[in-house]
NUVEX-171699 format. One record per atom (N, C-alpha, C): x, y, z. Coordinates in steps of 0.1 Angstrom, whole numbers, plus 5000, padded with zeros to 4 digits. Example, Ala and Ser with C-alpha at 12.3 -4.5 7.8 and 13.67 -1.06 7.14 Angstrom:
2
513249435078/512349555078/513249675078/512849785071/513749895071/512950005079/
This chain:
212
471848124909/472748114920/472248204931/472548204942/472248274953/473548354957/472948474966/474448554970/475548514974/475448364982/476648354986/477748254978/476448154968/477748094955/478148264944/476948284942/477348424929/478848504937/478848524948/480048564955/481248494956/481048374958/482248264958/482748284942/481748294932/482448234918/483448364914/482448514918/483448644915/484348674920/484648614932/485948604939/486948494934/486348394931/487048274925/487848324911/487248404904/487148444894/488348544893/488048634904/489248734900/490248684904/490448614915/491848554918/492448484911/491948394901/492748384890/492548444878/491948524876/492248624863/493548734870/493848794881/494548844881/496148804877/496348674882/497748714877/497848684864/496748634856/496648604840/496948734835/496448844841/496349034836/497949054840/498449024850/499649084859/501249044845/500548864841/501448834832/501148904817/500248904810/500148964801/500349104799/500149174812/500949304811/502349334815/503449254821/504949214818/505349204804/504549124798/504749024787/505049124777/504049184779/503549334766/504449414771/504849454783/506049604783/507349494777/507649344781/509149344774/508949354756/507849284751/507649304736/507649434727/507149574739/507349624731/508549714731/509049654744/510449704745/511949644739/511749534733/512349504721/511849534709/510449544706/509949584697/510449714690/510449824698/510649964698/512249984700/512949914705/514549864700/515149874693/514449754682/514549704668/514449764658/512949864661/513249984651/513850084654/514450104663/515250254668/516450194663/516850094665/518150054662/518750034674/518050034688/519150044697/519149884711/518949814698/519249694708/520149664713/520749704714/522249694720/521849764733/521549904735/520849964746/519749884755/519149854745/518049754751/518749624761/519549564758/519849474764/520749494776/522349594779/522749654784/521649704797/520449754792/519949814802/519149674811/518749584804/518249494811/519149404817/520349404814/521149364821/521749414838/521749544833/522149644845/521049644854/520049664847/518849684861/518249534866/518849404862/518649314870/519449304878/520749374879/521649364888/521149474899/520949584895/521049684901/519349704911/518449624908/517649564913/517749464926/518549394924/519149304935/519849394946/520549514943/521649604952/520349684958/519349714955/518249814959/517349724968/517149634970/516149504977/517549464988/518749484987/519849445001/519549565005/520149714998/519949845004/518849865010/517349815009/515849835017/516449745027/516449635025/516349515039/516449565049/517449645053/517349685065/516849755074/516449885067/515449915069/514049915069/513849815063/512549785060/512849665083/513749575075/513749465086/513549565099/513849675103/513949775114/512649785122/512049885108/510749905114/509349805117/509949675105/508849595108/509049515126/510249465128/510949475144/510149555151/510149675144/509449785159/507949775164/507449735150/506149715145/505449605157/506049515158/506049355160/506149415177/507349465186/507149475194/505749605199/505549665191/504349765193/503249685197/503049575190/501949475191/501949365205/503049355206/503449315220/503749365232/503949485229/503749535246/502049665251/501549625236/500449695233/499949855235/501049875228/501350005222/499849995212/499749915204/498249925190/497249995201/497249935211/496049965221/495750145221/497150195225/497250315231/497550405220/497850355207/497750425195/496250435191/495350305194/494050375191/493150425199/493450465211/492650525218/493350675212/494350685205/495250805206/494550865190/494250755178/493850785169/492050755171/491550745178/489950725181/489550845174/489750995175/488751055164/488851045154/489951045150/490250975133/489750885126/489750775133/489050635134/487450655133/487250725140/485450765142/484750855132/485650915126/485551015117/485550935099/486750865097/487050805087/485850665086/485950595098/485550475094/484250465107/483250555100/481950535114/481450395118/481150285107/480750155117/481650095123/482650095126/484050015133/484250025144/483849995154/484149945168/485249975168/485950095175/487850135178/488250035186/487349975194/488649835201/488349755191/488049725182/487949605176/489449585169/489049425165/490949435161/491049445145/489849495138/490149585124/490549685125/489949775138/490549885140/491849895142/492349805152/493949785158/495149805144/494149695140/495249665128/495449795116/494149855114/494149995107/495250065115/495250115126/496250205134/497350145132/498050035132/499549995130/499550025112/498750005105/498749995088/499150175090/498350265091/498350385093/499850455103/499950435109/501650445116/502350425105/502150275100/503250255092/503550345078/502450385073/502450515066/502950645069/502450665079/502850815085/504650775087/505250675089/506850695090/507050625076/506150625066/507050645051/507750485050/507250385054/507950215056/507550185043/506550255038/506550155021/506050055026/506749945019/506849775017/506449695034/507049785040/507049745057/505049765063/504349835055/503649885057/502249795051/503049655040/501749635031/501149475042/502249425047/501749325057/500649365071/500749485071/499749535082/498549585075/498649635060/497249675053/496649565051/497549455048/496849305046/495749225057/497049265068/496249205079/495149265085/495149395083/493649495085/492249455074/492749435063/491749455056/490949265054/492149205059/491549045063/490349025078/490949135087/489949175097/488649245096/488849325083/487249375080/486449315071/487349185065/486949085056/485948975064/486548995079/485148875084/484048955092/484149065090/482949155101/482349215094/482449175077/481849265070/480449155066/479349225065/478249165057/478349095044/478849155037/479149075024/480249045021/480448885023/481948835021/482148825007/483148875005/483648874993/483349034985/482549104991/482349204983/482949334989/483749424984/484349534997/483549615003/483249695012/482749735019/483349875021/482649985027/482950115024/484550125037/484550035045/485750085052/487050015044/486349935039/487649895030/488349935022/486950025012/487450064999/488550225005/487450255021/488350385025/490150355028/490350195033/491750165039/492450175023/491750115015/492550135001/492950274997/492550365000/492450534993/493550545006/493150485017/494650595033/495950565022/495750375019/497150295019/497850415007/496850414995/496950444982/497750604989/496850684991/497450824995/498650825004/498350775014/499250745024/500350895023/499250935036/500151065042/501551055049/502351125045/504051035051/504451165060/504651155071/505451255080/507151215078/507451095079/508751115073/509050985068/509450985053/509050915040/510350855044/510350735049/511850675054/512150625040/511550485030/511850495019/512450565011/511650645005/511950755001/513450785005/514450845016/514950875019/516250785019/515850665021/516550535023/517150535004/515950544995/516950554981/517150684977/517250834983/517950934980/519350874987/519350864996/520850815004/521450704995/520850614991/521850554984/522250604972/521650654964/522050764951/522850854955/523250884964/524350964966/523951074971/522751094981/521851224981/522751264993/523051394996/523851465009/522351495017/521551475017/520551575020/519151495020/519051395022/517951275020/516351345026/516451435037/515151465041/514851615039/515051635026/515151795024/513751805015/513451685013/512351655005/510551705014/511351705027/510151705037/508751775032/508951905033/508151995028/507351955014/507951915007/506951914994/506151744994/506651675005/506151535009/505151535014/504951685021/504051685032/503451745023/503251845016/502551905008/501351835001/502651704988/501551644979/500851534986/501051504996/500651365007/499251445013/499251535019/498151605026/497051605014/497551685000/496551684988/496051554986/496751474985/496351354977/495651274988/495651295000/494751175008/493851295011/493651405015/492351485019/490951455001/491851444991/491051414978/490551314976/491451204985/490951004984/489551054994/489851115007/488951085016/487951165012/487851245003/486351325002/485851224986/486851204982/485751094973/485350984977/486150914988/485450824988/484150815000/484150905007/482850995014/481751015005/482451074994/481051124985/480351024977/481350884972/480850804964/480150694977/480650674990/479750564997/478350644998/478150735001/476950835003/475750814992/476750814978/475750824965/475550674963/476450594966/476250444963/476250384970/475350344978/475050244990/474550114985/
């Protein structure tokens, strides 16, 4: 085969072996969680709780909606009155620093800076339709289609780490749990968020360097 079928079949490939993996590993946590039931004796528990948390699953997905619905709204008009524009001239050394082949006007770039906002205000879920749409932008400017590319693999380690200035999630289910105090978390958010993406970004610095 040549690079661009051997590419098509490993992409072909994973996209459907994934959700073959996705199901088989559901499959295996409910088995062994009646499994492990059965001999504790506590199927009664077992069921009860799977009861409760399909309900209580449903009440946590209305409780997000709206928040989530909020910021993606704000998101949407950012892109419309071209705010993305003036957020990347505003994140340009970051941008130049993290991801050196990327043209800052380009609209992989754009789309990183709204993906990246949406992290830094803690949107979670609100945040994965803008990683998507970034990483489909560096999907056609990249040399090898189908294969990731080092700014990619870096948008994966921001998304993964994702430094939160204020973890609205987060906060959104302390408040519903009955928290008095939902942003009191700040400090140690900012804390493990700074460790955890300054560690994504020196590995994955160090590993594009060794493996080109």
């Amino acid at each position: 085969f040549n690079d661009t079928a051997t590419t098509e079949i490993y992409t072909l490939s994973l996209h459907d072996a994934l959700p073959i993996l996705m199901s088989w590993l559901f499959t295996g946590m409910l088995v062994l969680s009646f499994l492990f039931g059965i001999l504790n004796g506590r199927m009664e528990q077992v069921s009860i709780s799977a009861v409760n948390d399909c309900s209580n699953a449903v009440t946590l997905v209305i409780q997000l909606t709206g928040v989530m619905c909020l910021w993606s709204g704000l998101m949407r008009i950012a892109e419309a009155s071209d705010l993305t524009g003036k957020l990347s001239r505003l994140f340009r050394p970051v941008m130049t620093l993290l991801f050196r082949h990327l043209p800052v006007d380009s609209k992989a770039a754009k789309a990183i800076v709204m993906n990246l906002t949406a992290n830094l205000l803690g949107l979670g879920n609100a945040a994965t339709p803008l990683g998507i749409s970034a990483m489909k932008e560096l999907e056609k400017i990249s040399p090898r289609k189908g294969i990731a590319s080092n700014e990619m693999a870096m948008l994966v380690v921001l998304n993964t780490a994702s430094l939160q200035l204020i973890p609205t999630t987060t906060a959104a289910l302390r408040l519903s749990n009955g928290s008095t105090a939902p942003m009191e978390i700040l400090p140690a958010v900012w804390l493990a968020s700074s460790v955890s993406i300054l560690a994504g970004i020196l590995t994955a610095k160090f590993l594009s360097s060794r493996f080109r």
